[in-house]
FIFI-512307 format. One line per 4 residues: number of its first residue (from 1); for each residue z, y, x of N, C-alpha, C, CB. Coordinates in nm, 4 decimals, padded with zeros to 6 digits. Each point is the difference from the previous one (the first is absolute). Glycine has a CB too. Layout:
FIFI-512307
NUM	Z,Y,X,Z,Y,X,Z,Y,X,Z,Y,X ~ ...;
END
This chain:
FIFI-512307
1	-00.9806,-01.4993,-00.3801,00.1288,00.0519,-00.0428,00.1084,-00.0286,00.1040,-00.0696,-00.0314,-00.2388 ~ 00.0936,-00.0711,00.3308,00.0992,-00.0581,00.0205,-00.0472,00.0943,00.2035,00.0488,-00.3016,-00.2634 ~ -00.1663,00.3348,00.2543,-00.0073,00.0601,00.1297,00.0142,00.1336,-00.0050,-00.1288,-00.1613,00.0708 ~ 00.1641,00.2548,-00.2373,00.0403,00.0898,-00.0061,00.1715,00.0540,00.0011,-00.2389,-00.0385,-00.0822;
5	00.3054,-00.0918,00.0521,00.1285,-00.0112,00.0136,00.0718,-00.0438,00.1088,-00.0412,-00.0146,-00.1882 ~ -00.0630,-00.0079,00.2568,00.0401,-00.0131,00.1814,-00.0548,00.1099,00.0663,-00.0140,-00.2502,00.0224 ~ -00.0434,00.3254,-00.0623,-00.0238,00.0967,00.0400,00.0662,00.1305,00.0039,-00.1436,-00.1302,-00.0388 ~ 00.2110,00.1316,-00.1021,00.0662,00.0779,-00.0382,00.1482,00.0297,-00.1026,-00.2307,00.0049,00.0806;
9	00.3013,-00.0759,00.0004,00.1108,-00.0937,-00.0605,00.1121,00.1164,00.0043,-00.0711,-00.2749,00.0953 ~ 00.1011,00.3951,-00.0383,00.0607,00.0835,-00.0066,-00.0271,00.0726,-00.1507,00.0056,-00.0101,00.2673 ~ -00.1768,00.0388,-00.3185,-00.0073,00.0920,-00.0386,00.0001,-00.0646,-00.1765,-00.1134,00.1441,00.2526 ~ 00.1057,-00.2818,-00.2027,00.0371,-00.1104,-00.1643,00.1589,00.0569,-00.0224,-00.1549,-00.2978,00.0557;
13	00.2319,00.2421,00.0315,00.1332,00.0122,00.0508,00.0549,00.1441,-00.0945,-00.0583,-00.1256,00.2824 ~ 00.0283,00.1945,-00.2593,00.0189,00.1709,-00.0377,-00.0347,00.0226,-00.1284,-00.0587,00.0841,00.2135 ~ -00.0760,-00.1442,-00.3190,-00.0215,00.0381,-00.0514,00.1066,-00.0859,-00.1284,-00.2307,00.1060,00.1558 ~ 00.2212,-00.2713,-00.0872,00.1241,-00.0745,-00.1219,00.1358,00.0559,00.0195,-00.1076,-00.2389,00.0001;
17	00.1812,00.2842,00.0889,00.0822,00.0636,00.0235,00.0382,00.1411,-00.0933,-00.0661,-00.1314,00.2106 ~ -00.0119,00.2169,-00.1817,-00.0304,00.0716,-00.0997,-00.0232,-00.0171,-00.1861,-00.0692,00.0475,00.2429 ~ -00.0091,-00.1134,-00.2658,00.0338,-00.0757,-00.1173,00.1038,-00.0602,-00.0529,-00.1584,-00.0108,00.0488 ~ 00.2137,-00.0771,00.0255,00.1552,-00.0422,00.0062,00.0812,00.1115,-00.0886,-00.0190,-00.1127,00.2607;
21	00.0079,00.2522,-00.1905,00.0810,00.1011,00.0286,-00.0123,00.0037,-00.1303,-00.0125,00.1112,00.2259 ~ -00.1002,-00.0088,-00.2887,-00.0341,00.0300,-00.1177,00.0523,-00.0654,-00.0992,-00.1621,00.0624,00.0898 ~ 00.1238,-00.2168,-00.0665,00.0766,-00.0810,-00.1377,00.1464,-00.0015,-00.0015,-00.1825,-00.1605,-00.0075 ~ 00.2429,00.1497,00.1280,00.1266,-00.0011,-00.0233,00.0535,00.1706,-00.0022,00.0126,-00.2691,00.1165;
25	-00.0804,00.3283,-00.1357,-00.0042,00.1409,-00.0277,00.0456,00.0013,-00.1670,-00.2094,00.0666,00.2041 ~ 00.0356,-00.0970,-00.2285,00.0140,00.0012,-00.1849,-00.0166,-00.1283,-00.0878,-00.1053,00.2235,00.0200 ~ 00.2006,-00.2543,00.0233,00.0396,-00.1099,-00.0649,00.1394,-00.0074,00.0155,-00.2050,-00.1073,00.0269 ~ 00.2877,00.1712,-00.0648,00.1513,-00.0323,00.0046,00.0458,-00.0994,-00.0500,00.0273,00.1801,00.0005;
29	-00.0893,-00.2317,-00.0799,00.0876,-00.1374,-00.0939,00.0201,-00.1257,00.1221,-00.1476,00.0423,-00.2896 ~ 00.0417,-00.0528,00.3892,00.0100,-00.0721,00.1227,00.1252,-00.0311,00.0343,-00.1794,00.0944,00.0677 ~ 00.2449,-00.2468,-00.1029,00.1194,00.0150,00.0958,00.0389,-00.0078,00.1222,00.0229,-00.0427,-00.1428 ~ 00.0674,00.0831,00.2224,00.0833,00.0617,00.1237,-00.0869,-00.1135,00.0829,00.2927,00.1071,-00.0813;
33	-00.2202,-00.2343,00.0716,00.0156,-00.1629,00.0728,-00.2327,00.0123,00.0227,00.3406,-00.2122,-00.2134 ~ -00.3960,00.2473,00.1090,-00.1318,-00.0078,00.0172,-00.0669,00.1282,00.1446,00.0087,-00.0976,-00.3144 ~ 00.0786,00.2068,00.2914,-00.0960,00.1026,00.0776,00.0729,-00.0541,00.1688,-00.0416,00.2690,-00.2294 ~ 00.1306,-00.2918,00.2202,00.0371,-00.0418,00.0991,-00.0338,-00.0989,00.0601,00.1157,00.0961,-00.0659;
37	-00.1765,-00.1967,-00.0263,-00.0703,-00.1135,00.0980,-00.1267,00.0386,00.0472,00.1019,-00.1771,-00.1166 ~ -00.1545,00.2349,00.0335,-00.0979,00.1021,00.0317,-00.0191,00.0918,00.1277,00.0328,-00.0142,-00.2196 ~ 00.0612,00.0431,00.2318,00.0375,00.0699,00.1254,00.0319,-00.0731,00.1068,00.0690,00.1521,-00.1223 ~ -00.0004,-00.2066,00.1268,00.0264,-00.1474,00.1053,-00.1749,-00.0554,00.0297,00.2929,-00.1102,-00.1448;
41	-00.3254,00.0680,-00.0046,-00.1436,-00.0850,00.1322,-00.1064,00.1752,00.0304,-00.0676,-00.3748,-00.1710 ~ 00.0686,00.4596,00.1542,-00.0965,00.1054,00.0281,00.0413,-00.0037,00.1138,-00.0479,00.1363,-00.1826 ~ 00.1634,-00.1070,00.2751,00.0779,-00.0012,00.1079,-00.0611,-00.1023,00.0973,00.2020,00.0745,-00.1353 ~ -00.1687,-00.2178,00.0887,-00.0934,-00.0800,00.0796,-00.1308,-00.0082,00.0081,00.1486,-00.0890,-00.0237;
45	-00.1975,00.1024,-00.1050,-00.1641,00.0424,00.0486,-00.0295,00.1349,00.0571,-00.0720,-00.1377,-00.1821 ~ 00.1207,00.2135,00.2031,-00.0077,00.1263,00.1364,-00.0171,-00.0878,00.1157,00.1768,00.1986,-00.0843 ~ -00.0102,-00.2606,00.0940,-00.0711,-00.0421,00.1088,-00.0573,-00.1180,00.0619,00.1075,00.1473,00.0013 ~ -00.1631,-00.2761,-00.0915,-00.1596,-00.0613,00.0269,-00.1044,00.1330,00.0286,00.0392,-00.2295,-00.1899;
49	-00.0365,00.3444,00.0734,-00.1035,00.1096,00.0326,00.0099,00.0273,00.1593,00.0225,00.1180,-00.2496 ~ 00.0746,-00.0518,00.3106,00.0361,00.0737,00.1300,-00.0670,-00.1080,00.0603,00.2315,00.1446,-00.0130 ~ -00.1447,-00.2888,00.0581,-00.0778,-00.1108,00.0744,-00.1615,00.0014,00.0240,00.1885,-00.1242,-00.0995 ~ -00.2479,00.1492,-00.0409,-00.1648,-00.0233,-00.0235,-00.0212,00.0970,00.0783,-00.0582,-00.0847,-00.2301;
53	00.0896,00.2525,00.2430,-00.0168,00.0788,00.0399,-00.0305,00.0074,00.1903,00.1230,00.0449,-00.2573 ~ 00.0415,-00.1177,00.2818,00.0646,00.0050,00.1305,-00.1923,-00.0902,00.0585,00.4033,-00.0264,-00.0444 ~ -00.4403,-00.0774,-00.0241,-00.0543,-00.1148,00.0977,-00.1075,00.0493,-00.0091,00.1128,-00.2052,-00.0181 ~ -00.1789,00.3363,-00.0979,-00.1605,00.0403,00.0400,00.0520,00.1194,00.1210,-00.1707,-00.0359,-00.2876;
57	00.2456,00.0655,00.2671,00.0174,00.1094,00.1529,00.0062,-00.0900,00.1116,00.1516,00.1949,-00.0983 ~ -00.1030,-00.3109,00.1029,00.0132,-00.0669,00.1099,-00.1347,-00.0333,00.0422,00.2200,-00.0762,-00.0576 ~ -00.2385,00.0033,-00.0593,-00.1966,-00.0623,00.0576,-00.0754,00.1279,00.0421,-00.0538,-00.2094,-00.2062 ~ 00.0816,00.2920,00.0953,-00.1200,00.1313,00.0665,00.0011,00.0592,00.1660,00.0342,00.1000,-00.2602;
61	00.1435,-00.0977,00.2506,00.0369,00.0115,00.1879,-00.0624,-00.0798,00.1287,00.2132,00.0335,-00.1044 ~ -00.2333,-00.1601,00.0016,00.0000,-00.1059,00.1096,-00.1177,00.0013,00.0607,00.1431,-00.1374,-00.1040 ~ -00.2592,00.1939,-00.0617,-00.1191,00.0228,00.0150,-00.0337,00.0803,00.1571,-00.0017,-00.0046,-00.2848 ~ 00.0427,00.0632,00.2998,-00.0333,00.1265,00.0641,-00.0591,00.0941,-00.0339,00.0121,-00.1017,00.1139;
65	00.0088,00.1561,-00.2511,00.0015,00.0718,-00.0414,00.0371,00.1307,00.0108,-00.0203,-00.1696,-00.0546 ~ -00.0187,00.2752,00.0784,00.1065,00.1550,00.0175,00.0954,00.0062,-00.1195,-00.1949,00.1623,00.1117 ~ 00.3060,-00.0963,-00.0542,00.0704,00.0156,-00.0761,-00.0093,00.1335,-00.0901,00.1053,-00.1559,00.1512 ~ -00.0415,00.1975,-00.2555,-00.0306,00.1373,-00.0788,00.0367,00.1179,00.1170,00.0738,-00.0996,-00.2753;
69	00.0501,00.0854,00.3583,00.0381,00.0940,00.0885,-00.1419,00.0378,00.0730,00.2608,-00.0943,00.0239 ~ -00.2948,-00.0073,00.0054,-00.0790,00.0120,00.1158,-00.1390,00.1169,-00.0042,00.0900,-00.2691,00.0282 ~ -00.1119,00.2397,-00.1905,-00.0796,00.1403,-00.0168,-00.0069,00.1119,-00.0300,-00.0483,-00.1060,-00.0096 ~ 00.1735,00.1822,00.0295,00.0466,00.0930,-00.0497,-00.0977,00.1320,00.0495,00.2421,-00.1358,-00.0158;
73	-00.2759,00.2139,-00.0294,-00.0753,00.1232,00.0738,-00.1368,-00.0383,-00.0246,00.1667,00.0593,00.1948 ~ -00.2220,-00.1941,-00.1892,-00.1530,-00.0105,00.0700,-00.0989,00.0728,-00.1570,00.0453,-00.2984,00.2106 ~ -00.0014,00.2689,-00.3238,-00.0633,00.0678,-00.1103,-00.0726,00.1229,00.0412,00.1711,-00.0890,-00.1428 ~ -00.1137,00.1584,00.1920,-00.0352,00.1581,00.0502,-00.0630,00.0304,00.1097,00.1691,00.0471,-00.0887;
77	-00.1977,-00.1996,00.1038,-00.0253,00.0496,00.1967,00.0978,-00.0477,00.1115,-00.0783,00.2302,-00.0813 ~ 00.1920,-00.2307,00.0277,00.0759,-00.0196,00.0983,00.1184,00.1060,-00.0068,-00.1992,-00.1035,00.1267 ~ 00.1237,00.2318,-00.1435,00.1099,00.1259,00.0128,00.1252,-00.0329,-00.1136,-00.2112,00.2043,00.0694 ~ 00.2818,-00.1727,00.0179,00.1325,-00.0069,-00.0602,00.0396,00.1232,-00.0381,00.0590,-00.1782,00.1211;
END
């Protein structure tokens, strides 16, 4: 579990986010002072998320890894 949430911490990120939404959607009785704190820490956990994000692009770079640019065209052959 815990190597699926390092793995994929954007797409956790999006889906509680989303949920968030919904409840404070339908649920109006929710008060103000609550959705708003709510909103405040979603904000900071974006960005712990972004960070997690920023350091597998970094390692993967460091890897020597190709980058996505780098293969643009070759699917087909090459022809562009």
């Amino acid at each position: 579990m815990i190597t699926f949430i390092r793995t994929h911490p954007a797409r956790i990120y999006a889906v509680a986010v989303a949920a968030l939404a919904l409840v404070a959607h339908y649920v109006p009785e929710l008060p103000s002072a609550l959705v708003l704190g709510l909103v405040a820490a979603v904000l900071g956990t974006g960005e712990a998320v972004q960070r997690a994000e920023d350091r597998k692009t970094a390692s993967t770079t460091a890897a020597g890894e190709p980058r996505e640019d780098e293969h643009q065209g070759q699917a087909d052959g090459g022809l562009a």
